[in-house]
C-alpha positions in Angstrom: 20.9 40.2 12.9 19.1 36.6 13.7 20.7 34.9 16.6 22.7 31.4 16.5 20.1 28.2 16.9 20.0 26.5 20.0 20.8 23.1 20.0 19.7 20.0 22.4 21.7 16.8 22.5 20.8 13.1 22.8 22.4 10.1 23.5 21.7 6.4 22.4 23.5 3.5 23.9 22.2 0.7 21.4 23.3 -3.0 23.0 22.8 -6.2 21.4 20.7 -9.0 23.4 23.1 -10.9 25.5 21.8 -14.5 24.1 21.4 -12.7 20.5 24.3 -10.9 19.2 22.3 -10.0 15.6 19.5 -8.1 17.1 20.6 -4.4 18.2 18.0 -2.7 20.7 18.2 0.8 22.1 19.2 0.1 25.7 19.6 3.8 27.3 19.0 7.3 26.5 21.7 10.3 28.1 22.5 7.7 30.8 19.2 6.2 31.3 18.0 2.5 30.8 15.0 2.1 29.1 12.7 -0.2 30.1 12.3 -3.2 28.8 14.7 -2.7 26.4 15.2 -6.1 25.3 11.9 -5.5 23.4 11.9 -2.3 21.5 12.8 -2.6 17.9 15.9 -0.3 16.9 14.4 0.6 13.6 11.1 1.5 14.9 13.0 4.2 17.7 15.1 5.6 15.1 11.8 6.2 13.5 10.4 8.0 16.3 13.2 10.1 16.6 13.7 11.3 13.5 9.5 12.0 13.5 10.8 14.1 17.1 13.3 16.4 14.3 16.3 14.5 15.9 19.2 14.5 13.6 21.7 11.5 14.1 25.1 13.3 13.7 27.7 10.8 14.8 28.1 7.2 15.9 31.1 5.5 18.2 31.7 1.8 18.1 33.2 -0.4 20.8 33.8 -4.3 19.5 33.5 -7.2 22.3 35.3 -9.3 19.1 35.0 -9.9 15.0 32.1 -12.7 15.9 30.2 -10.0 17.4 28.6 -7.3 17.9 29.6 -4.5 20.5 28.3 -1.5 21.9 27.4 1.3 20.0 26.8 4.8 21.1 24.6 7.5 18.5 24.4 11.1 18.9 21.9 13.3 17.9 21.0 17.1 17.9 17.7 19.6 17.1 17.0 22.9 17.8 15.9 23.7 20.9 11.9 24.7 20.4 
């Protein structure tokens, strides 16, 4: 009988640029700020995750207003290696 997979979890704050509500960046991961954060392209890390195995599995959305963009929070999971 195979055992169940372990899994590892990871958390992405993504944050729009104060003075630039249409660009998204990646601003923390599990709690942590990333450094200069302003200047990492969204798409790029999302890229680098998924190249890591991480599978995004859910997203939570908090809206400043309709005009703009809020924070957004996206999970992810892999198996533990």
């Amino acid at each position: 009988m195979s055992s169940s997979p372990q899994w590892e979890y990871l958390t992405v704050l993504v944050a729009p640029e104060i003075l630039d509500y249409k660009e998204l960046h990646p601003k923390a991961v599990n709690g942590q700020e990333l450094q200069n954060w302003k200047k990492l392209d969204l798409n790029t890390f999302l890229g680098q995750l998924g190249a890591n195995h991480w599978e995004m599995t859910g997203t939570i959305s908090i809206s400043v207003d309709e005009s703009r963009a809020g924070t957004s929070y996206l999970f992810f999971k892999r198996i533990m290696s």
